[in-house]
C-alpha positions as CSV (number, residue, x, y, z in Angstrom):
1,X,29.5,0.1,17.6
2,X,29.5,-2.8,19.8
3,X,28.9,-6.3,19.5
4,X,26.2,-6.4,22.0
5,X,23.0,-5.3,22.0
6,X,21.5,-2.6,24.1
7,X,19.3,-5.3,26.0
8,X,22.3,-7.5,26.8
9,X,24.2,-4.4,28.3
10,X,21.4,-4.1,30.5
11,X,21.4,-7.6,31.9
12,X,24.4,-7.0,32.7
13,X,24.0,-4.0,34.6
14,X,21.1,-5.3,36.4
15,X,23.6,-8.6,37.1
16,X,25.9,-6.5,38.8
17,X,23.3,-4.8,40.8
18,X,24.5,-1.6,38.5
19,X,22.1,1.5,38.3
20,X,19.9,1.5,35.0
21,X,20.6,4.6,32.1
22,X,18.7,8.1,33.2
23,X,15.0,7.8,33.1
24,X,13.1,10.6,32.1
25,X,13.1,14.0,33.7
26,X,9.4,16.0,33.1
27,X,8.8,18.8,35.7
28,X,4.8,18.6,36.2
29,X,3.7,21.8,34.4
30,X,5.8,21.3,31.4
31,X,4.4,17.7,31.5
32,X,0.5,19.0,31.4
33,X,1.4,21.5,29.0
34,X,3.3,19.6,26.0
35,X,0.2,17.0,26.7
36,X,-2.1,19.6,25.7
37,X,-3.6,20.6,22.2
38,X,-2.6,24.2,22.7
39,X,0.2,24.3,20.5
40,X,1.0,22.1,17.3
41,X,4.7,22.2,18.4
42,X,3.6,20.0,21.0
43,X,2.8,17.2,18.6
44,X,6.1,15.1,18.6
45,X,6.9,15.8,22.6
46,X,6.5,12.9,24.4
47,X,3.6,13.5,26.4
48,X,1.6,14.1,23.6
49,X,3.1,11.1,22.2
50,X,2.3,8.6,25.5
51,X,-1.2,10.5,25.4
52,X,-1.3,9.1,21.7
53,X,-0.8,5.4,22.1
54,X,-3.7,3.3,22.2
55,X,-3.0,1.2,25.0
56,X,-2.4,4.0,27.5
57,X,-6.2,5.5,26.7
58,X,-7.0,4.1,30.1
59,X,-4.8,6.6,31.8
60,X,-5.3,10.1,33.1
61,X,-2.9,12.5,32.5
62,X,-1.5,12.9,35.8
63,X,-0.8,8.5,35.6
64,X,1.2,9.4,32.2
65,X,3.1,11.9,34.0
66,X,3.4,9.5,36.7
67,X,4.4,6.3,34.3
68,X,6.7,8.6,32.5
69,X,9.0,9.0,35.2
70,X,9.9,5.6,35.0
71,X,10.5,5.4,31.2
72,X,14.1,5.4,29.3
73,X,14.7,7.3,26.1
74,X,17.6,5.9,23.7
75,X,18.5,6.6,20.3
76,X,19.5,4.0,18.3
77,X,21.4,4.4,15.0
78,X,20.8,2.2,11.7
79,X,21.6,-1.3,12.0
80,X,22.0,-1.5,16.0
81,X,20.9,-4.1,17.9
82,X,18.2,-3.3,20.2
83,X,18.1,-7.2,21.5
84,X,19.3,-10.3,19.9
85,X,17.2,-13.7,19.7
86,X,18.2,-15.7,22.4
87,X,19.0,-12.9,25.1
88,X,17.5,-12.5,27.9
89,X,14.5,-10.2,27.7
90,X,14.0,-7.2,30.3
91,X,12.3,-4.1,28.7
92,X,9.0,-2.9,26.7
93,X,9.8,-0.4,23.9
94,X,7.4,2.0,22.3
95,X,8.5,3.1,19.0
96,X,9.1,7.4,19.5
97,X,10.9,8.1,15.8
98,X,12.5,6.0,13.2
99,X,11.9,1.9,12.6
100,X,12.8,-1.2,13.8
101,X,13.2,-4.5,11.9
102,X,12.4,-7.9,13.6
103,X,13.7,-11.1,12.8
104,X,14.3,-14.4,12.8
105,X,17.6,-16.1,12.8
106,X,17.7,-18.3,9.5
107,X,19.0,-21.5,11.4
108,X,15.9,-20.7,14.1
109,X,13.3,-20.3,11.2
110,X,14.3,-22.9,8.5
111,X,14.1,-25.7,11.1
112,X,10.8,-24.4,11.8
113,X,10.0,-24.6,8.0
114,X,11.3,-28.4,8.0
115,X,9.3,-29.7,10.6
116,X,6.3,-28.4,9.0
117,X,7.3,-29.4,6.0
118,X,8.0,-32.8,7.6
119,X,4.7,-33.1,9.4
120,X,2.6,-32.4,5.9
121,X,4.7,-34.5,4.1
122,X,4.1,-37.5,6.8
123,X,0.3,-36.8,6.2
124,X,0.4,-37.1,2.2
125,X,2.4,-39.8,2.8
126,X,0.1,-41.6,5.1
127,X,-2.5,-41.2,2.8
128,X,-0.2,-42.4,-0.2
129,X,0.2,-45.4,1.4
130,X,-3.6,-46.2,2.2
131,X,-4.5,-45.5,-1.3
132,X,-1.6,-47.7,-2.4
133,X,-2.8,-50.7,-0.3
134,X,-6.3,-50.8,-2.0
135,X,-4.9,-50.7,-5.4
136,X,-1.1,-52.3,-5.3
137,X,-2.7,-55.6,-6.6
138,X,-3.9,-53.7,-9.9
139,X,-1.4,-50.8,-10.1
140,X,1.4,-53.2,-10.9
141,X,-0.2,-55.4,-13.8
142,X,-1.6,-51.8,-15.1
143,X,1.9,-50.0,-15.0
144,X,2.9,-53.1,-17.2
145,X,0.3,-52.4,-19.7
146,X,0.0,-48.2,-19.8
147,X,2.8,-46.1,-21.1
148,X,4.7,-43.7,-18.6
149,X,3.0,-40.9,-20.0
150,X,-0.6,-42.3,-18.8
151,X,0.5,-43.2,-15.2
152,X,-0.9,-41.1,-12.1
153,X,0.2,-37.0,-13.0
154,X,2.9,-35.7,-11.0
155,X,0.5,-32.9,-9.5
156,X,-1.1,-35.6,-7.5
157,X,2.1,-37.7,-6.5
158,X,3.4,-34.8,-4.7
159,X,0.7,-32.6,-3.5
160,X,3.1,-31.2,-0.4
161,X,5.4,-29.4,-3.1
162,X,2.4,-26.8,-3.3
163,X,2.6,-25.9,0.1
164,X,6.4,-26.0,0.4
165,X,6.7,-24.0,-2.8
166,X,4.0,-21.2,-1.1
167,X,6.3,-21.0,2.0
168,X,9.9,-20.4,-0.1
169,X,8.0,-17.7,-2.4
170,X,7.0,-16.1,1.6
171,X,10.2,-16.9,2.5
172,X,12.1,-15.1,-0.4
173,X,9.8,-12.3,-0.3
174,X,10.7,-11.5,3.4
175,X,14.6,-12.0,3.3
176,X,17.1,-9.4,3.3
177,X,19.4,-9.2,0.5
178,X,22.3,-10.8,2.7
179,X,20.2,-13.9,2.6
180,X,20.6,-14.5,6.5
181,X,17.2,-14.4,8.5
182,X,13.6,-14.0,7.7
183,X,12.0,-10.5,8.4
184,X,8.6,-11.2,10.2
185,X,7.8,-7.6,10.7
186,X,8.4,-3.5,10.6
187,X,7.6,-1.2,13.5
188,X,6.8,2.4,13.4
189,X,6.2,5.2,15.1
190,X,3.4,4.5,18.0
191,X,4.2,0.8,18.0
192,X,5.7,-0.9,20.3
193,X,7.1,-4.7,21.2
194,X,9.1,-6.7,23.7
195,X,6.0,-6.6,26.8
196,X,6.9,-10.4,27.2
197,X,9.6,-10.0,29.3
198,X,7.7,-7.3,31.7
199,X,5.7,-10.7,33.0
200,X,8.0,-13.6,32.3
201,X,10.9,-14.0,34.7
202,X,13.9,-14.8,32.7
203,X,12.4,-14.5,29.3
204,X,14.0,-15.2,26.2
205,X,13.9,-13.4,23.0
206,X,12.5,-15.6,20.2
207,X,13.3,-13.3,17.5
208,X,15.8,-10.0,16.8
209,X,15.3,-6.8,17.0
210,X,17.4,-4.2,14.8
211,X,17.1,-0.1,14.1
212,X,15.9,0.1,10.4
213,X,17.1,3.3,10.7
214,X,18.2,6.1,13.0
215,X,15.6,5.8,15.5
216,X,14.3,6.5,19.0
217,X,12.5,4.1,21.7
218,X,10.7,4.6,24.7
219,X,11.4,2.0,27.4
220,X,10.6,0.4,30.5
221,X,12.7,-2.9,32.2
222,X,11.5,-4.8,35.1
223,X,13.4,-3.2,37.7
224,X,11.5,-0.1,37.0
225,X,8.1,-1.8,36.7
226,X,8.7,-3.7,40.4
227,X,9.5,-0.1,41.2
228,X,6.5,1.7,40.0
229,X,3.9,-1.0,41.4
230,X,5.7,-0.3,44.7
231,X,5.1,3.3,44.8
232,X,2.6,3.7,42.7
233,X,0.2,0.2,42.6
234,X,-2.7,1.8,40.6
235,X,-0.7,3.1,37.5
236,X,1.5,0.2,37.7
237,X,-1.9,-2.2,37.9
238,X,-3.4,0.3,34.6
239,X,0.0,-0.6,33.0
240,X,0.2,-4.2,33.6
241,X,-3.8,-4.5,32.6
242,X,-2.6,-2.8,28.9
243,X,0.2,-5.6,28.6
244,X,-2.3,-8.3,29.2
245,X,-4.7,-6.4,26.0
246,X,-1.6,-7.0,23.8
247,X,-1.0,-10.2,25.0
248,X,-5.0,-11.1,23.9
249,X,-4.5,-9.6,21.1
250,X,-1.2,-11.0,20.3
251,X,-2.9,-15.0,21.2
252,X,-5.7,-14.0,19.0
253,X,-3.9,-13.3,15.7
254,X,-1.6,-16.7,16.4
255,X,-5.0,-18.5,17.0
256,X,-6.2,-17.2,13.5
257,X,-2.7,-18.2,11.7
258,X,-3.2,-21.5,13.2
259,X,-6.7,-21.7,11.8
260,X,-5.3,-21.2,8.5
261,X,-2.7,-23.7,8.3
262,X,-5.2,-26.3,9.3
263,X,-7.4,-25.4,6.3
264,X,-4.4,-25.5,4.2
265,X,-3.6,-28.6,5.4
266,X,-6.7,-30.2,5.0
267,X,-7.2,-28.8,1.4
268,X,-3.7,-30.3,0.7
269,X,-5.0,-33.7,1.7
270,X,-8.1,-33.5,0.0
271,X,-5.9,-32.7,-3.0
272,X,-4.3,-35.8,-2.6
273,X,-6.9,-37.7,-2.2
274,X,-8.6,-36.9,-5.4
């Protein structure tokens, strides 16, 4: 198996102005038929699957047909690299059989974890030190009088080490057994990842993605998008109007993490303050 992943083979290729792997090949009526509900051996072809995935609902059946001319199949076997964090990003995937793993690099992800850490440790330290200034002039001659075991209980010295001590229980929970990156997610069938790079020129990866096991993918790379728009504007319009919905839909789930750390955050000061 080689070192590089599938997306980095493609970079190249599309670097050396090299012809992308075979897209799909669906003559019309076999298209139409394996779409239909007229035979349940039609459930896992892949018309029936596009006609199945809920961001394609706003296309006919004749656009599938049309948007499936431009899509890749590859099978992946367990443990392959589908693209690494870091590389360059080209394709959308849509999960056909199988799962994939995503991840992100442990020297990535623990700085991540010390800057927060750092930032809610510089609030409960701020706050230590305003308390301190109101009561330094009594603390000392008090500390004289009252025995160790009286003084201010460690639960309250070091309110942060809750917080902290949540994310390394997340933390261990999502590792793999090697220890080396932090598993944010599992795909299955009818999912699918990676639209970012369909918009962004020169996108990078911000996490990995590897074959949980021996799996298949749908995909799609820019090339071929620029193509279909070009021949075909409305599908490629429909197509680019479903990204965006994930996109939404992606913002709105980070907005609602972010609402949560906040409240953390302030319940961690207010901790500390009382």
């Amino acid at each position: 198996m080689s070192d590089k992943s599938y997306e980095k083979m493609i970079d190249e290729k599309i670097s050396k102005n090299e012809p992308l792997p075979s897209r799909l090949e669906y003559p019309t009526l076999k298209f139409f038929w394996q779409a239909g509900p007229l035979s349940r051996k039609n459930k896992d072809a892949i018309p029936s699957f596009l006609r199945n995935i809920e961001i394609f609902r706003n296309l006919s059946e004749n656009e599938l047909r049309i948007l499936s001319k431009y899509l890749h199949l590859r099978a992946f076997e367990k443990n392959e690299i589908i693209f690494r964090q870091g590389d360059r990003g080209f394709g959308f995937y849509l999960v056909l059989s199988g799962e994939v793993g995503i991840y992100l690099e442990e020297e990535d992800f623990s700085s991540e974890i010390k800057v927060s850490s750092t930032s809610i440790i510089a609030i409960t330290n701020e706050s230590d030190k305003s308390n301190s200034c109101e009561s330094d002039s009594n603390s000392q001659s008090q500390s004289q009088l009252q025995p160790q075991s009286q003084l201010q209980p460690q639960s309250q010295l070091q309110p942060q080490s809750q917080l902290q001590e949540e994310l390394k229980r997340k933390m261990s929970q999502n590792r793999r057994n090697q220890d080396s990156r932090y598993k944010l997610s599992r795909l299955q069938v009818f999912d699918h990842f990676g639209e970012l790079a369909l918009l962004q020129e020169n996108n990078l990866r911000t996490a990995t993605a590897e074959a949980e096991a021996s799996c298949a993918l749908l995909g799609i790379f820019r090339p071929d998008l620029e193509e279909l728009i070009e021949s075909d504007p409305v599908v490629g319009t429909k197509l680019l109007q479903s990204i965006s919905m994930i996109l939404v839909s992606r913002l709105s789930q980070v907005s609602d993490e972010m609402r949560y750390l906040r409240r953390r955050v302030y319940e961690l000061e207010q901790i500390q303050k009382g």
